[in-house]
C-alpha positions as CSV (number, residue, x, y, z in Angstrom):
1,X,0.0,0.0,0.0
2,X,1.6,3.5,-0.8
3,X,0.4,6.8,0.3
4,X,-0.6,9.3,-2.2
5,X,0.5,12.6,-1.1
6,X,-2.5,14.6,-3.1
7,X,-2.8,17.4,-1.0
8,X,-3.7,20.8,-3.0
9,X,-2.6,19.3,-6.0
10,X,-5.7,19.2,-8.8
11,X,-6.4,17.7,-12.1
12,X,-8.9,18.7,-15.2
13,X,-12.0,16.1,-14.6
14,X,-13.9,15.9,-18.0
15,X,-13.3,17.7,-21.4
16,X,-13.5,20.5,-22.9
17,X,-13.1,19.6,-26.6
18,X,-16.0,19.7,-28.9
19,X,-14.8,16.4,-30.1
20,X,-15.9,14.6,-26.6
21,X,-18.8,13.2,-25.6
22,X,-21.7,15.5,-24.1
23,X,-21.3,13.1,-20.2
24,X,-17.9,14.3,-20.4
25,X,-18.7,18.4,-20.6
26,X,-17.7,20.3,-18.9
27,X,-14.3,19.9,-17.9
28,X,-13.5,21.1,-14.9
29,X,-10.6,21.3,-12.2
30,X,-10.9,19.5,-8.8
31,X,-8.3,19.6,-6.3
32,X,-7.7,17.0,-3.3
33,X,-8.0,18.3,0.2
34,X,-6.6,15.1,1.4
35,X,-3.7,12.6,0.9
36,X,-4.7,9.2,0.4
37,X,-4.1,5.3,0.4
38,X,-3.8,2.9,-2.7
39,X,-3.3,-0.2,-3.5
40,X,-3.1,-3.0,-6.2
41,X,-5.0,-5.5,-4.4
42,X,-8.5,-5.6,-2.5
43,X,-8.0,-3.9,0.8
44,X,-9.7,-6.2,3.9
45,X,-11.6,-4.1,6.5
46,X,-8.4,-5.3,9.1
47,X,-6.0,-3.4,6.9
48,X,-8.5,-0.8,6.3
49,X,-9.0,-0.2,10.6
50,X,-4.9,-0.6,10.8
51,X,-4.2,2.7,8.4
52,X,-7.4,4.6,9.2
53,X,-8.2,4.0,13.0
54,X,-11.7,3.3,12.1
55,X,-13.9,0.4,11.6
56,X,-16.0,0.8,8.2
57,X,-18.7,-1.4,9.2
58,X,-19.5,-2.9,12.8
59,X,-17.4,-5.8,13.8
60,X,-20.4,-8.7,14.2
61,X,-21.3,-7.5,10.3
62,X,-21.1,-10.4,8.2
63,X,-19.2,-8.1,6.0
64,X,-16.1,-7.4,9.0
65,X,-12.7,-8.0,9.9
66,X,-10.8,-10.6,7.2
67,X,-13.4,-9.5,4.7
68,X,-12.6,-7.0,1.3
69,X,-14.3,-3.6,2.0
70,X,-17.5,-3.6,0.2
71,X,-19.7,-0.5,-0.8
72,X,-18.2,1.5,1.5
């Protein structure tokens, strides 16, 4: 897992060329007010409470610790 330092850096979401489709107008910029975490495989919900300090779903959840997070 490696830590994306995103932080006030932004990026052009969408298009602005006449050439692109009409879901992908407007472009426009967004910018990350946050670093975050990535990965190449599934994260479980164990690693996900070890790097975040928080549990994405209650522990007695049949979706809970050993389990790839899911909808969250």
């Amino acid at each position: 897992m490696r830590k994306i330092t995103a932080t006030g850096k932004s990026f052009v979401q969408g298009a602005n060329d006449p050439q692109s489709s009409a879901d992908e107008q407007p472009g426009m910029t967004s910018r990350f007010t946050y670093d975050y975490w990535l990965d190449t495989t599934e994260v479980t919900q164990e690693e996900y409470t070890n790097v975040t300090g928080s549990q994405p779903v209650p522990p007695a959840s049949a979706y809970g610790i050993g389990k790839p997070i899911s909808g969250v």
